[in-house]
C-alpha positions as CSV (number, residue, x, y, z in Angstrom):
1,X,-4.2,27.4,-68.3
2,X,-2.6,24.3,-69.5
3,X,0.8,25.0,-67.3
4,X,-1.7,25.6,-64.5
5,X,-2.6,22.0,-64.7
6,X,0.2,20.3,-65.8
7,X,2.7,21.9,-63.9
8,X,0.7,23.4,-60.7
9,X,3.0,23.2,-58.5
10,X,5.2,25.7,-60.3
11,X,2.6,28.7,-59.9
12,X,1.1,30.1,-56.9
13,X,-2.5,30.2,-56.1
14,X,-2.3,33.6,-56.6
15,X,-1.0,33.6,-60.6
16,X,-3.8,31.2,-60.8
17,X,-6.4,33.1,-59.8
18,X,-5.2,36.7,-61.6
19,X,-4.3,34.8,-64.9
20,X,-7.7,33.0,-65.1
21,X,-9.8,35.9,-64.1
22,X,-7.5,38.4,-67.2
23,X,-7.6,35.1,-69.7
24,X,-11.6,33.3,-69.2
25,X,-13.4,36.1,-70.4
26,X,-10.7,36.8,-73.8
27,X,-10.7,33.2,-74.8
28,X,-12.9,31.4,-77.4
29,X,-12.5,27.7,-77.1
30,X,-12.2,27.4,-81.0
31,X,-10.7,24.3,-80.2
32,X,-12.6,21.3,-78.4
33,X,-9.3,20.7,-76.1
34,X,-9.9,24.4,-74.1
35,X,-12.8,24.2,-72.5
36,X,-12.4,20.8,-70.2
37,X,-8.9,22.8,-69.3
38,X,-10.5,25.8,-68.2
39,X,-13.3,23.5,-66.2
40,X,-9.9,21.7,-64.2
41,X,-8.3,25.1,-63.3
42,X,-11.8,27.1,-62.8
43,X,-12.6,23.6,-60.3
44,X,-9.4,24.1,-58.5
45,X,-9.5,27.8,-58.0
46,X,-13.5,27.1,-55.9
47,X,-15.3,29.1,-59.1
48,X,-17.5,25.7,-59.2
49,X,-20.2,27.0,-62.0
50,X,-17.9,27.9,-64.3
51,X,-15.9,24.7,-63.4
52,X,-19.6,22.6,-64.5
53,X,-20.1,25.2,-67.2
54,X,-17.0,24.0,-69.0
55,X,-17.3,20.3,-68.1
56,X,-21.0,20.1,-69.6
57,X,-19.7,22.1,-72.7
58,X,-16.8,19.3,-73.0
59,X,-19.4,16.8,-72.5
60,X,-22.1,17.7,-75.0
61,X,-19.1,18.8,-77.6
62,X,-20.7,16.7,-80.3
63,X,-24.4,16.2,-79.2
64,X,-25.1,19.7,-79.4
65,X,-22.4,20.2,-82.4
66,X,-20.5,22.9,-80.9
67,X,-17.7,23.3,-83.6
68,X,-20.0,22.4,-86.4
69,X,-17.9,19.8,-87.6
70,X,-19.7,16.6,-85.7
71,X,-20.5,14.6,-89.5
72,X,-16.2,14.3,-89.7
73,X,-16.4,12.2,-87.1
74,X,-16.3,12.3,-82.7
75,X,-14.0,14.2,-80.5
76,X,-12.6,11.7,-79.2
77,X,-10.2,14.2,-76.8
78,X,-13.1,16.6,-75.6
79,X,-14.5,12.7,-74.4
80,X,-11.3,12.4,-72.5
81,X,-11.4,15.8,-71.1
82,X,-15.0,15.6,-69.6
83,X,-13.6,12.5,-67.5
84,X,-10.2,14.3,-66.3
85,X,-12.5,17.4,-65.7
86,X,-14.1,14.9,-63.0
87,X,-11.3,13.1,-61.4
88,X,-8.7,16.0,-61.7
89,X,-11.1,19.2,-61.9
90,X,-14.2,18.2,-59.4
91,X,-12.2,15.9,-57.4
92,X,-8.9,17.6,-57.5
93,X,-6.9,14.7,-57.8
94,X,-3.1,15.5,-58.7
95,X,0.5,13.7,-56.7
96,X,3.5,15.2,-55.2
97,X,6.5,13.0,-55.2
98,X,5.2,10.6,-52.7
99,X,1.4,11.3,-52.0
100,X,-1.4,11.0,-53.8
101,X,-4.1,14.1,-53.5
102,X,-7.7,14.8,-53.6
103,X,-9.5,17.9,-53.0
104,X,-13.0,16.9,-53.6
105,X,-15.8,19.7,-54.7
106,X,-19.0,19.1,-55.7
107,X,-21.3,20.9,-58.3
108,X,-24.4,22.6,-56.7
109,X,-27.0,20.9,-58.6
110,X,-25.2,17.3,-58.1
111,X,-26.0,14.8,-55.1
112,X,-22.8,13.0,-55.5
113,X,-20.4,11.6,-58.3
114,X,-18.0,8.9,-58.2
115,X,-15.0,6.9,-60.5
116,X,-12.6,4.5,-60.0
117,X,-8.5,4.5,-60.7
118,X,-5.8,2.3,-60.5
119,X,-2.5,3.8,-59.3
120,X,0.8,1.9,-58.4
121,X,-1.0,-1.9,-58.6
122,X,-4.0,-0.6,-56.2
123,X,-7.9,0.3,-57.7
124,X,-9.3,2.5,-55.5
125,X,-12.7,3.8,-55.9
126,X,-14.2,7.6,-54.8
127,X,-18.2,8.4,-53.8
128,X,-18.1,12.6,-53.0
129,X,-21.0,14.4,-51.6
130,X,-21.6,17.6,-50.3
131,X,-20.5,17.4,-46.9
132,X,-18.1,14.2,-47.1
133,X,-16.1,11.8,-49.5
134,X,-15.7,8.3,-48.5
135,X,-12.3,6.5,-50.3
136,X,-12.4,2.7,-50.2
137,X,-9.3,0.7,-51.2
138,X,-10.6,-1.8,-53.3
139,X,-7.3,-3.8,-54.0
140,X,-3.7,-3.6,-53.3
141,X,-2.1,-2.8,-50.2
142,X,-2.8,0.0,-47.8
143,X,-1.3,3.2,-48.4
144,X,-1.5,6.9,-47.6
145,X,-3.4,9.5,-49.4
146,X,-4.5,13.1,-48.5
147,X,-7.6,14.9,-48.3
148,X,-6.7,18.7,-49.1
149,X,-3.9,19.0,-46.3
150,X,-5.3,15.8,-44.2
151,X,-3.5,12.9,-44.4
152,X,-5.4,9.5,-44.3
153,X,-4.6,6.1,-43.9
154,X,-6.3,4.1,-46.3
155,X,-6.7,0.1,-45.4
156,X,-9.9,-0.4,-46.8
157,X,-12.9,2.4,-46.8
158,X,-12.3,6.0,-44.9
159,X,-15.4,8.7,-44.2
160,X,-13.7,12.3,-44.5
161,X,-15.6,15.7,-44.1
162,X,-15.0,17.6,-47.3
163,X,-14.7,21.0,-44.9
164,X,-13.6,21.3,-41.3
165,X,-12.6,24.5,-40.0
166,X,-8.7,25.2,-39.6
167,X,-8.5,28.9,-39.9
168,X,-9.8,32.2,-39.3
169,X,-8.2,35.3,-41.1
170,X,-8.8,38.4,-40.1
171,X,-9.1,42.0,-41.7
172,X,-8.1,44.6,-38.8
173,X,-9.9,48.1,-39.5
174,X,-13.8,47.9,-38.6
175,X,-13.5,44.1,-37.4
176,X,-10.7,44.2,-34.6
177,X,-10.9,47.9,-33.9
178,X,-12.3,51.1,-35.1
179,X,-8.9,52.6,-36.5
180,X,-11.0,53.6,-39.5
181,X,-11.9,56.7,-37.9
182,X,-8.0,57.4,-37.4
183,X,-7.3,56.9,-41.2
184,X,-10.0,58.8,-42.4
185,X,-9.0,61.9,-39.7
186,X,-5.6,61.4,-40.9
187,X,-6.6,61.9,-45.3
188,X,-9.1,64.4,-44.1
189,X,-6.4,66.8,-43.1
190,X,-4.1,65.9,-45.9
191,X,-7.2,66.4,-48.2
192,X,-8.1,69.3,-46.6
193,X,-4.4,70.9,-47.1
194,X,-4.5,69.9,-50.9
195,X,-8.0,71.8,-50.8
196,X,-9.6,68.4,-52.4
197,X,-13.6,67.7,-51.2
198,X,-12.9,64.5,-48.9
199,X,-15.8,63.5,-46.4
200,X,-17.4,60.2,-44.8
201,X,-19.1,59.2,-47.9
202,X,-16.5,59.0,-50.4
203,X,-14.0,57.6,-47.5
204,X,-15.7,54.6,-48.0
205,X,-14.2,53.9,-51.3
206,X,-10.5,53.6,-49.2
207,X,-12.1,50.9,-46.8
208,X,-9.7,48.3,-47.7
209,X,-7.4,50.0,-50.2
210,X,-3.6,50.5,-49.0
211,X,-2.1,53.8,-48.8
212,X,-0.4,54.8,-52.0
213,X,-4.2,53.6,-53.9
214,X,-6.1,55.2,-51.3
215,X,-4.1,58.4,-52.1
216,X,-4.4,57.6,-56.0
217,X,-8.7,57.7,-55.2
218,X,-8.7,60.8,-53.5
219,X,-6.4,62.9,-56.2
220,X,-8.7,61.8,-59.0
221,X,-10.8,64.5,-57.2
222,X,-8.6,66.9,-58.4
223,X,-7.2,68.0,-61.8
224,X,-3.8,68.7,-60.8
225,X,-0.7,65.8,-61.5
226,X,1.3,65.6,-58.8
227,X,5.3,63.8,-59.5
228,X,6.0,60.3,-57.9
229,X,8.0,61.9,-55.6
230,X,5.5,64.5,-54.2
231,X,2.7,61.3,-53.7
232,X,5.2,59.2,-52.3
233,X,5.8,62.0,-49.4
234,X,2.0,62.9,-49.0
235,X,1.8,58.9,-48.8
236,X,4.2,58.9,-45.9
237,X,3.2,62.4,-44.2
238,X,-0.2,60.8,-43.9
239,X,1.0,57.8,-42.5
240,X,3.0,59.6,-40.5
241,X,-0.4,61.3,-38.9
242,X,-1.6,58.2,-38.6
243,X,0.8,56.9,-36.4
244,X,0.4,59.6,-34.1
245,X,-3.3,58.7,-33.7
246,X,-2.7,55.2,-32.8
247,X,-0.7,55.9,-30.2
248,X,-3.9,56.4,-27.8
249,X,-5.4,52.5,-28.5
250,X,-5.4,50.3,-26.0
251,X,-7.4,47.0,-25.4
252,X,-10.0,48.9,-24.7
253,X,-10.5,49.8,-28.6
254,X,-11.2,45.9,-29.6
255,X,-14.3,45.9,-30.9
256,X,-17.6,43.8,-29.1
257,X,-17.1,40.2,-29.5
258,X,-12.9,40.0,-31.2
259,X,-11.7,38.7,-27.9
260,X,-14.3,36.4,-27.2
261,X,-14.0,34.8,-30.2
262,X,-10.5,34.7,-30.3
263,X,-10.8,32.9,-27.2
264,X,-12.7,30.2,-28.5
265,X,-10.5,29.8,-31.7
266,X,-7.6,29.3,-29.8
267,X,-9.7,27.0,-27.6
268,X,-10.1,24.9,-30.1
269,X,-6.7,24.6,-31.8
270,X,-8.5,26.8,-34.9
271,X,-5.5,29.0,-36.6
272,X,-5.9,32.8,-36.6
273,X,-4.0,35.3,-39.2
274,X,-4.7,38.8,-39.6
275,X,-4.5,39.9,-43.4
276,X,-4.7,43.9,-43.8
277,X,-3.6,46.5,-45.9
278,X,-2.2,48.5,-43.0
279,X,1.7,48.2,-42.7
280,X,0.8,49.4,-39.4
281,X,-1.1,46.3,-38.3
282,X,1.4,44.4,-36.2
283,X,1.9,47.8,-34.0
284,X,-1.8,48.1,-33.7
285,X,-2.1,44.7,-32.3
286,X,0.5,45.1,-30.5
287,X,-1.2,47.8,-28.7
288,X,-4.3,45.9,-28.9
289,X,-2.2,43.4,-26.6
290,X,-3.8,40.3,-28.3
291,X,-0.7,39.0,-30.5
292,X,-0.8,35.9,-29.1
293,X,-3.9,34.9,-30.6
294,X,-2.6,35.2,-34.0
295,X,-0.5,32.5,-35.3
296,X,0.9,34.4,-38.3
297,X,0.5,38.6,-39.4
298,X,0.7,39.1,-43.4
299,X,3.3,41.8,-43.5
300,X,1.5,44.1,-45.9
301,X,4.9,45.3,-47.3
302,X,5.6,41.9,-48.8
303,X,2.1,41.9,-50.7
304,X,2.1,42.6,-54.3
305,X,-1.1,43.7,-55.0
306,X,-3.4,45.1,-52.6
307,X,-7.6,43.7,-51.8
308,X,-9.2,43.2,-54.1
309,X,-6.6,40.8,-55.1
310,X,-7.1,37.6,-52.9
311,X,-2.9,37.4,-52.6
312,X,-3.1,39.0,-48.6
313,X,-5.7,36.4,-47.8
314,X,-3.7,33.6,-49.9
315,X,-0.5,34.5,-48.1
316,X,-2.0,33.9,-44.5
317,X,-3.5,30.3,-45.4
318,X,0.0,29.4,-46.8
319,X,1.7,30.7,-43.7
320,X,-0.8,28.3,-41.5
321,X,-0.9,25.5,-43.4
322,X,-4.2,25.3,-44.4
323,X,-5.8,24.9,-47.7
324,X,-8.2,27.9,-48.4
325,X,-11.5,25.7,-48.9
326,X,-10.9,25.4,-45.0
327,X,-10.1,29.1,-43.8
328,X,-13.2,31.6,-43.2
329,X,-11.8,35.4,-43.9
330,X,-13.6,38.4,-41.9
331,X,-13.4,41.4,-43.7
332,X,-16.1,44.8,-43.2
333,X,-15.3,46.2,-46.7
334,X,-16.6,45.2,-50.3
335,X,-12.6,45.3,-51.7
336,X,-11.8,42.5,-49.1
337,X,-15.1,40.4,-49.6
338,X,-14.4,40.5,-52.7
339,X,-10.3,39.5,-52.1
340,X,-11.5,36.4,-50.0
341,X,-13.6,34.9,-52.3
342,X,-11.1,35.0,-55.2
343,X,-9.0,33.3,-52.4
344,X,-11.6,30.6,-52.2
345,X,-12.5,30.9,-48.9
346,X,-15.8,31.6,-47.1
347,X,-16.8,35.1,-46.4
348,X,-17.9,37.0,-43.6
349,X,-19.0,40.6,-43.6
350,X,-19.3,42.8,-41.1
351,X,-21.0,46.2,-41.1
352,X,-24.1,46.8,-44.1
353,X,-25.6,44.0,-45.9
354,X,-26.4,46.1,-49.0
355,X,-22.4,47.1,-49.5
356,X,-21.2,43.7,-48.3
357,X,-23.6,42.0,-50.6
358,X,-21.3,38.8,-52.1
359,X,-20.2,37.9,-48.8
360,X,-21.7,34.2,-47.3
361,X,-22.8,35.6,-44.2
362,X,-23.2,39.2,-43.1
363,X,-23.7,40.4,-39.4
364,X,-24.0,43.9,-38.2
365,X,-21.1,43.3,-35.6
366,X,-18.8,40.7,-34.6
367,X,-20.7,40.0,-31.3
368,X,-22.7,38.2,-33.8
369,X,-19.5,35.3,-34.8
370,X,-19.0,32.2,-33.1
371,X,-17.0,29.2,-33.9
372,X,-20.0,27.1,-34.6
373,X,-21.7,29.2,-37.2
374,X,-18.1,28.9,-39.0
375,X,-18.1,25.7,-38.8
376,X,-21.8,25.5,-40.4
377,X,-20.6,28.5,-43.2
378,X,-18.0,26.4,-44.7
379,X,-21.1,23.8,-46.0
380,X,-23.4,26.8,-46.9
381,X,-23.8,26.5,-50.8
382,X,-23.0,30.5,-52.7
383,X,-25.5,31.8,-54.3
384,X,-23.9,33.8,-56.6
385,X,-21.2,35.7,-55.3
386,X,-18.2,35.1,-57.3
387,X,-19.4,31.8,-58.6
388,X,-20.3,33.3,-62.0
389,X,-16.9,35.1,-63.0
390,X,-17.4,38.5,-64.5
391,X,-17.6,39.0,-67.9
392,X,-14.9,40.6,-70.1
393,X,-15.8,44.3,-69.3
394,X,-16.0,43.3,-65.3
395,X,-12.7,41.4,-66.1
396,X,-11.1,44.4,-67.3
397,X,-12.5,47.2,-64.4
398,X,-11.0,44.3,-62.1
399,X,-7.6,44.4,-63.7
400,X,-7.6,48.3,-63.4
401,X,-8.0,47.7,-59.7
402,X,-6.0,45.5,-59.0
């Protein structure tokens, strides 16, 4: 955790967010220096009440005696910690080699917080809120600073929205098209052939899932082991079926309300990504014939680990350009709710409320999405969804997914 903040730009968003989620729940902070870390890394990954969890156990180190050691004296480095877990955690303030950076959260239960700093002969003084930070340049000359991937020109004071919408990312089954039904026709025959129970229900367990784990979740239904070699070409005669099924789409398959909205997002200069698990995707949009609404396809083949690892979703804001806090993903299955809020990002869900549960906002279809609501999303405080990190048993069941 301490290489995540002292040297963060030497590790992707992604090692971040799998190292914290395998390390948080195994550590014990015996020592007052770990938990104001943990606060600046939870703070920068979005998991904001662990983030103020940390920062209020830094800052009441010695009034509540937390190492039972207070009568030897102060701490004088947790102290130190609970301010850096303000300016660098909360507010996100860290430099490249010419800029300096803030990406400005806010904890839930705070109006606003503020500091001061001097950097290169300038003070310059911070006031964040929930929907805005205002930077004023208190001495020195003007100079340039950025807001998350804005870049501001600061001459004396400057009003910036903590949020604005800059991209949309897409999941492709159940929220472009229906090619669900093609997959599950596709297992159901192989299933079938193996002589393996496979139906609806337990097909909803693969919503999300690439091939070779979807095929992993459907042998655990038998007792036989089958070699590498054998899944890999089940993995590829399914796909294989699959293929043949998509042949028939046309842009009469996109779903009520995609093309609309894609419209409006491009409209509005608003990036669009697509971010599935199918290495089939760019042939289905192809088909679809809306590929020039999307500004960048994840190639699935070049993801490491599939949803619910937040690396697809991660992948597409990188290719854009935008930071996550700023990108809404669209997903209808737990696995990729689940992947898009480890990626930071807002979360829409499409399709049942009670399996789509963590997601910010859940509609029944995507005749219900418009650019506005969004907009409005990105403010919209969580209650709950991934803001308290699992504990070490969920930690665990989550590695084993992932």
């Amino acid at each position: 955790m301490l290489a995540f903040y002292l040297q963060r730009e030497r590790f992707t968003h992604t090692e971040k967010v799998r190292n914290y989620l395998y390390y948080e729940p195994l550590t014990t902070h015996d020592s007052s220096l770990s938990s104001c870390i943990y606060g600046i890394v939870a703070a920068e990954l979005g998991f904001m009440d662990k983030a103020y969890d940390y920062f209020m156990h830094s800052v009441r180190t010695d009034l509540d005696d937390y190492h039972d050691n207070t009568q030897d004296g102060i701490h004088c480095a947790s102290m130190a910690g609970s301010r850096l877990a303000i300016v660098n955690g909360f507010a996100g303030m860290h430099h490249d080699a010419q800029t300096l950076i803030f990406e400005p959260k806010i904890p839930t239960n705070w109006q606003s917080y503020g500091f001061r700093i001097k950097y290169k002969g300038r003070l310059l003084e911070l006031q964040v809120m929930h929907e805005k930070t205002i930077y004023r340049l208190l001495e020195g000359e003007p100079m340039t600073i950025r807001h998350y991937d804005q870049s501001i020109e600061l001459n004396y004071q400057s009003e910036v929205p903590n949020r604005r919408l800059g991209a949309v990312i897409f999941d492709l089954d159940g929220v472009i098209t229906n090619t669900a039904e093609y997959h599950y026709a596709a297992w159901k025959e192989l299933a079938d052939e193996l002589e393996i129970p496979f139906d609806r229900a337990y097909n909803e367990q693969l919503k999300g899932v690439d091939r070779n784990a979807s095929l992993e979740l459907i042998l655990k239904r038998t007792s036989r082991v089958l070699p590498e070699e054998e899944k890999l070409a089940l993995a590829t005669r399914k796909n294989e079926r699959y293929k043949e099924f998509i042949c028939s789409i046309t842009p009469h398959d996109i779903l009520p309300g995609v093309e609309e909205l894609l419209q409006e997002l491009k409209q509005l200069n608003i990036k669009v990504a697509l971010a599935s698990a199918s290495k089939n995707a760019k042939a289905v949009i192809a088909s679809l014939q809306i590929a020039a609404y999307f500004d960048y396809i994840v190639d699935a083949s070049t993801v490491e680990i599939g949803k619910p690892d937040p690396e697809v979703f991660l992948k597409a804001a990188e290719a854009l350009g935008v930071h996550p806090v700023n990108c809404v993903g669209i997903e209808d299955a737990s696995a990729g709710i689940e992947a898009i809020l480890l990626a930071g990002m807002k979360a829409v869900g499409v399709g049942d409320p009670l399996l789509l549960n963590k997601a910010d906002y859940v509609v029944q279809s995507m005749e219900a999405v418009n650019v506005q609501q969004l907009k409005k999303l990105l403010y919209r405080k969580r209650q709950g969804a991934l803001q308290s990190l699992p504990n070490l048993e969920e930690a665990q069941n989550f590695q084993k997914r992932v």
